[in-house]
GUPAVEX-548382 format. One line per 10 residues: their letters; for each residue x, y, z of C-alpha. Coordinates in steps of 0.2 Angstrom, whole numbers, plus 5000, padded with zeros to 4 digits. Layout:
N
A = X:Y:Z  ...
END
This chain:
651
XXXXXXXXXX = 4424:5020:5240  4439:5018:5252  4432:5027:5266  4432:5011:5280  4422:5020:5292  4408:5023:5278  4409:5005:5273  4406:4999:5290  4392:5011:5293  4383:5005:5277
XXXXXXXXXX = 4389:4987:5283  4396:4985:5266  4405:4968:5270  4414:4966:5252  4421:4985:5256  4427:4981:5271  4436:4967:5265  4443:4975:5249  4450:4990:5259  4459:4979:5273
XXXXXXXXXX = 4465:4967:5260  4474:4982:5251  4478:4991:5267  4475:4979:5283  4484:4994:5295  4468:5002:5291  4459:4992:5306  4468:4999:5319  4462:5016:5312  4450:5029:5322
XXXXXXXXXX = 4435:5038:5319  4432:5058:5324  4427:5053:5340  4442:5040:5343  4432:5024:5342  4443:5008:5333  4435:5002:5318  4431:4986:5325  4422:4994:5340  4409:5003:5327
XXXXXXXXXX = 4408:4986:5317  4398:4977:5332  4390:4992:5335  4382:4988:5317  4375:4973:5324  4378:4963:5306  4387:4948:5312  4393:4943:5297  4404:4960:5299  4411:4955:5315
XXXXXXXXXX = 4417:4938:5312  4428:4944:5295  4436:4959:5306  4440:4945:5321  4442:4932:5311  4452:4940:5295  4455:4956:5300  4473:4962:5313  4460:4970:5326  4465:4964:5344
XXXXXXXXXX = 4451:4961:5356  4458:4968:5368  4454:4985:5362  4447:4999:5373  4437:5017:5368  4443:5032:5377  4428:5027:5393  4434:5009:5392  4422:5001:5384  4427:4985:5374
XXXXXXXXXX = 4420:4976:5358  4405:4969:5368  4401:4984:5374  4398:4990:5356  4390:4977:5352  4375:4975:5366  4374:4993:5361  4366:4986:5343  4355:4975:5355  4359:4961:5342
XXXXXXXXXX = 4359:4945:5352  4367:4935:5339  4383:4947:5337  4384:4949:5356  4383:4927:5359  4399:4927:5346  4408:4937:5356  4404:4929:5373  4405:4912:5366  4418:4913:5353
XXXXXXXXXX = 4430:4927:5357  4427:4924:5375  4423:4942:5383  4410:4943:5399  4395:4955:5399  4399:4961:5419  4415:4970:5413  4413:4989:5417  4420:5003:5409  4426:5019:5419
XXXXXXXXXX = 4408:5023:5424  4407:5006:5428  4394:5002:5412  4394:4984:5408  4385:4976:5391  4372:4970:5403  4367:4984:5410  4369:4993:5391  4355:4980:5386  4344:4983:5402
XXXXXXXXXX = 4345:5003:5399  4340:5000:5382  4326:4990:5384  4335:4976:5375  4325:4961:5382  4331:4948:5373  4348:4952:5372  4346:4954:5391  4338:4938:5391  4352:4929:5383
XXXXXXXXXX = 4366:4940:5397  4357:4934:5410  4357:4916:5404  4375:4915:5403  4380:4921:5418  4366:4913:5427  4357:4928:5435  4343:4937:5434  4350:4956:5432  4341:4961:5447
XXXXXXXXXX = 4350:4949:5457  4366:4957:5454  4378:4969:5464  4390:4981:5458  4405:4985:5465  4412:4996:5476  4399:4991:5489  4403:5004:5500  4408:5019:5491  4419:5035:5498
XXXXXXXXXX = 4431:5034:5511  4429:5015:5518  4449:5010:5515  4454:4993:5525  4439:4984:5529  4437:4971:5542  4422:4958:5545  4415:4946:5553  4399:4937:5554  4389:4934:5571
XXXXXXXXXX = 4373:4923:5569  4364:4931:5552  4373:4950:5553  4388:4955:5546  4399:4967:5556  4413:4977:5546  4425:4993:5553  4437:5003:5542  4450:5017:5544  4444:5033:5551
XXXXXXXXXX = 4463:5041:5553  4459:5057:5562  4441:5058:5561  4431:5056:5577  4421:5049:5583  4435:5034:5576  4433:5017:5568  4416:5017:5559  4406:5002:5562  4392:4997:5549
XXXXXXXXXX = 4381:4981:5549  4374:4972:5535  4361:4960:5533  4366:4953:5514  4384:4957:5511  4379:4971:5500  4369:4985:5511  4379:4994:5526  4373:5008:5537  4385:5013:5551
XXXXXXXXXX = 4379:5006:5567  4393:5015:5580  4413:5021:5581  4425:5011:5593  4431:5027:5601  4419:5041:5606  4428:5049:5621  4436:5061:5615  4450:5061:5629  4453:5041:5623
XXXXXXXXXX = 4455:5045:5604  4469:5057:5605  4467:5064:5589  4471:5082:5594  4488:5084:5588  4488:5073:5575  4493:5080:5557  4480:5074:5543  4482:5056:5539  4487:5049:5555
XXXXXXXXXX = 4476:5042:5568  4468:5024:5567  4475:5014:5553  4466:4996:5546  4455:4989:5563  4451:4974:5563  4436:4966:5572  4434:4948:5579  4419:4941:5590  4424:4927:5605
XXXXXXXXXX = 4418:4923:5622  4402:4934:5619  4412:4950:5615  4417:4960:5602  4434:4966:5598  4441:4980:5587  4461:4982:5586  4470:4995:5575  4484:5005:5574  4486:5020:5583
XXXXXXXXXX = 4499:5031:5570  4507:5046:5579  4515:5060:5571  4535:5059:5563  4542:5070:5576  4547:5059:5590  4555:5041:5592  4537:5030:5592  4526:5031:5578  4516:5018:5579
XXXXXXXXXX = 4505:5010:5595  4490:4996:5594  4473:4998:5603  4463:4984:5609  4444:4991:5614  4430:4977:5618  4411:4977:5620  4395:4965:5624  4388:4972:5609  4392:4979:5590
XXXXXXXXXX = 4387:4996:5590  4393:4999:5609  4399:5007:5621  4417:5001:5619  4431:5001:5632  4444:5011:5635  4459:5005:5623  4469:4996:5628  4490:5001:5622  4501:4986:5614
XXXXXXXXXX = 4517:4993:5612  4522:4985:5598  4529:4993:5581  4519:4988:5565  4504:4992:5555  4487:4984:5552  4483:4973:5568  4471:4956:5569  4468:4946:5581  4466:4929:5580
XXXXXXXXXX = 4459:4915:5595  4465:4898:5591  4453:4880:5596  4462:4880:5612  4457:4897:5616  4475:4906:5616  4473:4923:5607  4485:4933:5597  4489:4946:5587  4497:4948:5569
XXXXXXXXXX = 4504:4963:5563  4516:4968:5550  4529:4968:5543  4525:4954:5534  4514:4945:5546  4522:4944:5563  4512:4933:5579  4512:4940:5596  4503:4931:5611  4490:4942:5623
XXXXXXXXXX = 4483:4938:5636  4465:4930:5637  4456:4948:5640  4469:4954:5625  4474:4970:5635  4492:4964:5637  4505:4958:5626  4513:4941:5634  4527:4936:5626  4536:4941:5611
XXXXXXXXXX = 4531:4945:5591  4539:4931:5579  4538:4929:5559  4527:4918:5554  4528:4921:5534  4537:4938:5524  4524:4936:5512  4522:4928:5493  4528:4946:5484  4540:4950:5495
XXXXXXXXXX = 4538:4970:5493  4526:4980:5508  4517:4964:5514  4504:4970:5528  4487:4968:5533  4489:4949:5540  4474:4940:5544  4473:4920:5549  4458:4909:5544  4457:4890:5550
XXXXXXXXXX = 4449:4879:5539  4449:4860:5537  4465:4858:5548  4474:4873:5540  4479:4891:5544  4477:4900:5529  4485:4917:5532  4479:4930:5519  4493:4945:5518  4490:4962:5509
XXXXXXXXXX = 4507:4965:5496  4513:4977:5484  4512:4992:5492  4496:5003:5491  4497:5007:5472  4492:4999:5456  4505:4985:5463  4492:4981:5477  4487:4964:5480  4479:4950:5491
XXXXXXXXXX = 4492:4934:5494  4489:4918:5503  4498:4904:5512  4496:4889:5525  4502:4879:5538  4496:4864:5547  4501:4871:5563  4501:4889:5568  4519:4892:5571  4524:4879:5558
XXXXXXXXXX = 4531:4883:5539  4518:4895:5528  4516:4888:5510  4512:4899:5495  4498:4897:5487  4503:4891:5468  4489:4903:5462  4495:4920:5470  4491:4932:5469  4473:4928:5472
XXXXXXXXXX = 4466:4947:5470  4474:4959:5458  4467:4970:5446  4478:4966:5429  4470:4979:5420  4477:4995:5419  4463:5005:5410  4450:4999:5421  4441:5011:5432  4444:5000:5450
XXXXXXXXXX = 4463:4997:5455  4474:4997:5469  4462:4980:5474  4471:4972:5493  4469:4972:5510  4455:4960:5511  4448:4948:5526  4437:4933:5521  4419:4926:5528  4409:4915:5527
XXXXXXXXXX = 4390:4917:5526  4377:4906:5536  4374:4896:5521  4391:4892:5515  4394:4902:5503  4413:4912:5507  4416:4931:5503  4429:4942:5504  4430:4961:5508  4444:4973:5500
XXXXXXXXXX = 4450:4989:5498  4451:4997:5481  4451:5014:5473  4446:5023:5457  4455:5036:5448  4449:5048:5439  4458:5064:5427  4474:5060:5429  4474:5049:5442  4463:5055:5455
XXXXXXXXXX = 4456:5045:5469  4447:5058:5474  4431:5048:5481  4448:5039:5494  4450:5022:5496  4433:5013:5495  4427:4993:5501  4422:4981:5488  4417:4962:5489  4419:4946:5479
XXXXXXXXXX = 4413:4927:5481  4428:4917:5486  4427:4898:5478  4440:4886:5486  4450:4873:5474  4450:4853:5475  4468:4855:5482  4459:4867:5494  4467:4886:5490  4454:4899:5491
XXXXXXXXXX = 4455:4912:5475  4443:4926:5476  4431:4930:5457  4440:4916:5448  4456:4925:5449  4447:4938:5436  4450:4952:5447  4439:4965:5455  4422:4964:5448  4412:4976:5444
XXXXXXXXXX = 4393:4968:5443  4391:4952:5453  4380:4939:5459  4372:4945:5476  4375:4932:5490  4361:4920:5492  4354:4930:5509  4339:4940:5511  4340:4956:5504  4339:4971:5519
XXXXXXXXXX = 4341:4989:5511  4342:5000:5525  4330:5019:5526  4348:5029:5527  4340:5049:5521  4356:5061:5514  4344:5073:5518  4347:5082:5537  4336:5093:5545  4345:5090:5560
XXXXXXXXXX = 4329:5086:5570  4335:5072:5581  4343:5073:5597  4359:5067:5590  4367:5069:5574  4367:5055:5563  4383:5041:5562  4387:5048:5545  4394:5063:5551  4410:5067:5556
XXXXXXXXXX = 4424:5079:5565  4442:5081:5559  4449:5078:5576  4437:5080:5592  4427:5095:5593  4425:5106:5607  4412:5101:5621  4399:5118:5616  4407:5115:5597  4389:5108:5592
XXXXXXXXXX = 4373:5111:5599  4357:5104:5592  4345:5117:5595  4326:5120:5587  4332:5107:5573  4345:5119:5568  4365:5112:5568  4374:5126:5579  4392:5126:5574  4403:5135:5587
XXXXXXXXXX = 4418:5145:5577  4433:5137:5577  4447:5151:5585  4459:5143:5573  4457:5141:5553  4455:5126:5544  4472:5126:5537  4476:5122:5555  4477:5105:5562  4470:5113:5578
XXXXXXXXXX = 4454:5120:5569  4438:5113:5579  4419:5110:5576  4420:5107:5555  4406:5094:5551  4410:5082:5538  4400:5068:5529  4411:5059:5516  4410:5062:5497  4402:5045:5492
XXXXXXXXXX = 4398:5049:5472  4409:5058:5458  4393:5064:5453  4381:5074:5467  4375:5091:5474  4374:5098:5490  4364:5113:5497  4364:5121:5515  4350:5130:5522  4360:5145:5533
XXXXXXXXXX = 4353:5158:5545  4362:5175:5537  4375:5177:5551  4379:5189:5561  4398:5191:5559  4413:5203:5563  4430:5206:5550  4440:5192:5546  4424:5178:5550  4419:5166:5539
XXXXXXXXXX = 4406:5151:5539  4399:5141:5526  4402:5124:5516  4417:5116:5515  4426:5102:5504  4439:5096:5512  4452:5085:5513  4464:5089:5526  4472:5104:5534  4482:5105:5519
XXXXXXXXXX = 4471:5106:5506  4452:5110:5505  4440:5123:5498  4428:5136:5506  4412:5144:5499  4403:5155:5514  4399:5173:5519  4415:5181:5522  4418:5198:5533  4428:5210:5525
XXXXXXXXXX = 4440:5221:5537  4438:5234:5529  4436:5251:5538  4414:5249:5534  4416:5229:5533  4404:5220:5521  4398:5202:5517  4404:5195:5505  4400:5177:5498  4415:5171:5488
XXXXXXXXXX = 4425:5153:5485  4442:5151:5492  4453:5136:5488  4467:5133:5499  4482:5120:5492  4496:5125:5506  4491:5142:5503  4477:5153:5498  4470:5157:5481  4455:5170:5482
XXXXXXXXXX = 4442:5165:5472  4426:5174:5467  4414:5185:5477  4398:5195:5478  4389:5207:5490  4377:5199:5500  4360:5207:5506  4362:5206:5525  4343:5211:5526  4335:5193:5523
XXXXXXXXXX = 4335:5180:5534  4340:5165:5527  4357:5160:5514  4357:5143:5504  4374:5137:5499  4373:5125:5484  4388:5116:5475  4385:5104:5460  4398:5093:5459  4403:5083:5442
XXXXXXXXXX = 4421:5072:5445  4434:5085:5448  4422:5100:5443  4413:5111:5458  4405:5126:5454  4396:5136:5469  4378:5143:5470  4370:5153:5482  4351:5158:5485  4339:5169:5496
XXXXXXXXXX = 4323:5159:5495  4329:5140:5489  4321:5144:5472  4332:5155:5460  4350:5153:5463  4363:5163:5455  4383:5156:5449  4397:5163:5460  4412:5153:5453  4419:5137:5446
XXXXXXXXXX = 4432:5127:5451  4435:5116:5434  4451:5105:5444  4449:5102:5463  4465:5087:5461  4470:5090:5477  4456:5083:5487  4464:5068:5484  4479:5056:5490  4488:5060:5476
XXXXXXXXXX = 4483:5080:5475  4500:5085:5486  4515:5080:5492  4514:5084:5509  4513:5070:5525  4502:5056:5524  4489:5056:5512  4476:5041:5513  4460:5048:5516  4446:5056:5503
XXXXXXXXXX = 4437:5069:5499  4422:5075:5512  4411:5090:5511  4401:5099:5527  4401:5115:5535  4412:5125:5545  4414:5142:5554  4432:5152:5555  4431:5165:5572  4443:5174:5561
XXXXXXXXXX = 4459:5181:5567  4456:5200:5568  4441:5202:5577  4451:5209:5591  4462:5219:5582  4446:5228:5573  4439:5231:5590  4456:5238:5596  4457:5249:5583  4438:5255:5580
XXXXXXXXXX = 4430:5251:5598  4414:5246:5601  4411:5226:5605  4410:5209:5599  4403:5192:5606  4420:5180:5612  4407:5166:5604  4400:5164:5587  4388:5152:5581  4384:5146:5564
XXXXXXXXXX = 4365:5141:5563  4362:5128:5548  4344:5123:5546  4349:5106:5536  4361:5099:5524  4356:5091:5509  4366:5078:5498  4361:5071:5481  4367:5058:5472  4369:5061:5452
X = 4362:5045:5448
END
């Protein structure tokens, strides 16, 4: 026999070493499915196997399957405890590392019912597994997260660019759980969002607590077409969630504000490039004096995202570096006095994800805390690709225990990188009752939900628990389209259905459910009027990547009452149902590569959002012209009427 893959399936040790002694490239070799040889040796679980082909054989360990899953993975899939300890102990691999569905060999032996193997994981990294977290903790679009910690709850704002209302606010109890508590801006005459291109709006808020107050900064990003691009706001209120004052306007140029009050009370502002200081006033509305460079930055290349920490008699200034992409990184420095010369820290960068193949990158962007017990965290951005590089889900908010060395440098995970499971901060456990199911029954629609850009004031009407969405006069390939609802895409995996009162519509209207990214790119599934001379309904998908591509369609029976839009989402897959009763549905079309719901899905302005998915209704542009040419009359106002929304996590 010379087959190695049969000699390692009948664990024939003396065949193994026979075939590799006479052929040792053999190792490196690939079965039908592309697994290594050594990955399917510890999946044998005969540990005798395992140490030849580490010990004796040219395997790496540093070898991955096509999902990422390295030797211990195999091996905690044999549920053999013994070959799994050796490769902790011995070739030194952890049982938290995740593959691209974020899998680890812990939770391999937990699915299995492996309790001793279990048992043994757990022992080693000192945890029980249901005292573990998994990262990202906040999952969609949460890019550029800022905390802080007042008495026992945790406080934490992120990007919203021009989604209103703006600057999301959740609150956590344990690090771990978040549910949105409030938006910084919720007049739409003080967001200025409406002529905002996608991507602009509020970048990286920060928020800070002092003198009884809460304050959130960010930038306010304009568009490319005039000589300012960039503004800060400074809003304030007495409590998290708000009401929050009008923003206040620093005219200074830079990205990604904090604000920082020193133990004599003085209060400034760091912004980029690099991190800059600027002095405000005590109310911090007014700029009063100059910006000045306190440190470029350890990498040198896009430093941003300043924030300043004083511990022990040190400013430590934690600095965002290396661009946005797989290059991102969190950097640290101190000073003994504020305006004195920033140190490097020996152990930069503190946060970087060094493995290419791994499902979370793009790690930066982080602000430290420190719980009521002691114990120091820090929050960060991070993103993960899928296909060919996708980050469809956008930029998301993960979190890691920060430990601080003798010589008193903070590094963050050990300087592993981004974890995927973790130990849960030593805090009570608070999961909160947040439904993904919408029935639109409250007198308010819930904090999840969202508007690309202010809608109208009659866009949305909750009436007789139905969603009344008011038909936008311009399209959604127009940065002027109004009254789209939006709640982010928070899973790669998930479904979504629509209950929808059969409407009532006139040639070139639409309405229905809408994945969308921005005015650029997005997709629509709804009941379409035709403009023909005897118009019909149609229900039909229609992508738009800077232009059109007609999808699908069928007739639909105007006569009942009710429509249900569904669409089953798998990673960059959507295909689209639709239903009468909520029972039998039947397959309009599939879209096998929606890329360019993404950042990286179009070359076009500034992409740093992620993907969301809603409803929508299109007033359609030749309603008038039909009525010109055939008479007759038509309402100047149409409604959508959704009964609920309903969105399900593949778990």
């Amino acid at each position: 026999m010379d087959n190695l893959v049969d000699a390692i399936y009948l664990e024939n040790v003396d065949m193994v070493k026979n075939i590799l002694e006479h052929e040792p490239s053999k190792i490196d070799d690939v079965d039908e499915h592309g697994v290594l040889m050594a990955l399917l040796a510890a999946k044998t679980g005969n540990l005798k196997l395992v140490r030849y082909i580490v010990e004796y054989s040219r395997a790496s360990m540093d070898i991955y399957d096509n999902e990422h899953k390295n030797i211990l993975h195999y091996g905690a899939m044999s549920g053999n405890v013994e070959v799994c300890k050796y490769l902790v102990e011995r070739v030194g691999i952890s049982p938290l590392i995740g593959d691209i569905n974020l899998s680890t060999p812990i939770d391999i032996a937990a699915d299995n019912k492996y309790f001793s193997l279990l048992e043994y994981f757990e022992q080693e990294i000192g945890a029980k597994y249901k005292d573990l977290y998994r990262n990202p903790i906040r999952t969609g679009m949460y890019p550029d997260p800022s905390i802080i910690r007042v008495e026992d709850t945790y406080y934490m704002v992120n990007s919203s660019f021009i989604y209103f209302p703006c600057i999301p606010i959740s609150m956590s109890k344990d690090l771990v759980h978040w549910k949105i508590i409030g938006h910084a801006i919720i007049n739409p005459q003080w967001a200025r969002l409406d002529n905002l291109e996608g991507g602009r709006g509020y970048w990286a808020p920060d928020i800070s607590y002092y003198g009884g107050k809460f304050y959130i900064t960010a930038t306010y990003r304009l568009n490319d077409d005039g000589t300012v691009y960039r503004k800060q706001i400074i809003v304030s209120s007495e409590t998290p969630e708000g009401p929050y004052s009008e923003p206040a306007i620093i005219d200074e140029d830079g990205i990604d504000p904090s604000l920082f009050t020193d133990d004599d009370g003085k209060r400034y502002m760091l912004l980029n490039r690099g991190a800059r200081i600027l002095p405000l006033n005590k109310e911090a509305t007014k700029q009063i004096g100059e910006a000045k460079l306190l440190y470029y930055g350890d990498n040198k290349r896009a430093p941003e995202g300043p924030h300043l920490l004083k511990k022990d008699g040190y400013y430590y200034l934690f600095e965002a570096e290396g661009g946005t992409g797989p290059g991102h990184r969190i950097t640290v420095s101190r000073s003994k006095e504020l305006m004195g010369r920033y140190e490097p820290c020996p152990y930069n960068p503190i946060m970087r994800q060094m493995d290419e193949g791994a499902i979370i990158q793009r790690c930066g962007h982080g602000k430290p805390v420190q719980t009521q017990n002691g114990q120091w965290y820090i929050v960060y951005l991070c993103g993960r690709k899928i296909g060919e590089g996708y980050s469809i889900l956008g930029r998301e908010t993960a979190l890691d225990p920060i430990t601080w060395t003798a010589d008193g440098w903070p590094i963050i995970n050990n300087l592993d990188g981004p974890s995927t499971l973790q130990i849960k901060p030593d805090l009570p456990e608070t999961i909160w009752e947040e439904s993904d199911f919408d029935d639109f029954k409250e007198q308010w629609l819930g904090n999840n939900w969202v508007f690309p850009r202010p809608p109208e004031m009659d866009g949305i009407i909750l009436k007789n628990s139905y969603v009344c969405i008011k038909g936008s006069k311009e399209d959604l390939s127009s940065m002027h389209a109004r009254n789209i609802l939006l709640r982010r895409q928070a899973d790669f995996k998930f479904s979504c259905v629509c209950k929808m009162k059969m409407p009532d519509i006139y040639p070139g209207q639409d309405m229905g459910i809408t994945c969308y990214y921005d005015e650029n790119t997005f997709v629509k599934f709804g009941i379409f009027a035709t403009t023909e001379e005897q118009p019909r309904l149609l229900i039909k998908v229609m992508e738009y990547v800077d232009g059109y591509i007609e999808g699908k369609e069928i007739e639909v029976d105007c006569s009942k009452k009710y429509i249900y839009l569904k669409v089953n989402v798998n990673y960059l897959t959507r295909a689209f149902y639709f239903s009468y009763d909520g029972e039998e549905y039947q397959h309009v079309d599939t879209l096998t590569n929606v890329y360019y719901l993404c950042d990286e899905g179009l070359k076009k302005g500034k992409r740093f959002t992620g993907a969301m998915v809603g409803m929508y209704v299109y007033d359609g542009g030749f309603t008038l012209d039909y009525i010109n040419k055939n008479g007759g009359t038509a309402p100047d106002i149409i409604y959508g009427e959704f009964d609920y929304f309903d969105y399900r996590r593949d778990i």
